[in-house]
N, C-alpha and C positions, 0 to 999 in steps of 0.2 A: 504494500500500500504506500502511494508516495502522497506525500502533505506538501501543501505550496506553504512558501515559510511563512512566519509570520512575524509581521514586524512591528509586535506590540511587545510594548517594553513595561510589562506590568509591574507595578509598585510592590504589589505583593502577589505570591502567588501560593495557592496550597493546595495540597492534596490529600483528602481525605478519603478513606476506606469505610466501607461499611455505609454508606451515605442517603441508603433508601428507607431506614430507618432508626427509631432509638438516640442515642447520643450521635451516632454519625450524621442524620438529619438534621439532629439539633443542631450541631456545629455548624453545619454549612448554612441553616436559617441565618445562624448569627454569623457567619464570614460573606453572606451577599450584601456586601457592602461597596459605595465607589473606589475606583484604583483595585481590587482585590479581584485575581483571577482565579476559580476555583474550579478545579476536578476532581469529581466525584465518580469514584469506584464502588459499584454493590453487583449481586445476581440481578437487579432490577434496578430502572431509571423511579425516579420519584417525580411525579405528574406536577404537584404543589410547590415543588421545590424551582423547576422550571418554569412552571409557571409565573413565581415574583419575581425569575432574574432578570428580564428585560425591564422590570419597574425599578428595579433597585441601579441601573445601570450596570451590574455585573454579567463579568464574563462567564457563564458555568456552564460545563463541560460535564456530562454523564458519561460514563464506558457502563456496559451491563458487561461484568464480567465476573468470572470465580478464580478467587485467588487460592483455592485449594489445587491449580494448575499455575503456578506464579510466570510459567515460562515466557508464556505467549505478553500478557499483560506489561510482566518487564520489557519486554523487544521493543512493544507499543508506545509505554511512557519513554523510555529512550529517543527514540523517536520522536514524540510529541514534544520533548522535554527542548530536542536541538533544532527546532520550526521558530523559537525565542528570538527576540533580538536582545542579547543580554551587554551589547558593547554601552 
C-alpha cells in the first residue's frame, strides 16, 4: 500500500490502542482537540468518536485492526508514521 506523504507537521501526535472502547475511547474523547493528530487502533472503528473529529478540528485516524497479530499493524504504523513532515 503506498500513502502520498503528508505534509502536516502536527503539534502533537498520539497513538492510542484499544480506542473503540472503555478508557481507550475515553482518551481519544479527550485528545480531539486543535493541533493534536490522533490514531486510533481497536478490532472496531468507533462511529461517535469520528463522528466529533471534524467538529473539534482534529485529525483522527481509525485502523480496525488486532494486535494479537502485531506484524502487519507494525509495517503499517511504520509507514504511516514516515508520510510526517517532521523537519
Amino acid at each position: 500500500m503506498t500513502q502520498t506523504p503528508n505534509t502536516a507537521h502536527p503539534e502533537h501526535l498520539f497513538i492510542v490502542t484499544g480506542s473503540s472502547r472503555g478508557l481507550g475511547a475515553a482518551l481519544v474523547a479527550q485528545l480531539l482537540q486543535p493541533g493534536h493528530t490522533v490514531l486510533g487502533m481497536a478490532r472496531h472503528q468507533h462511529a461517535g468518536l469520528q463522528a466529533q473529529s471534524p467538529a473539534s478540528g482534529v485529525a483522527l485516524t481509525q485502523w480496525p485492526v488486532d494486535l494479537a497479530e502485531p506484524l502487519q499493524p507494525a509495517e503499517r504504523l511504520a509507514e504511516w508514521l514516515s508520510t510526517f513532515d517532521v523537519s
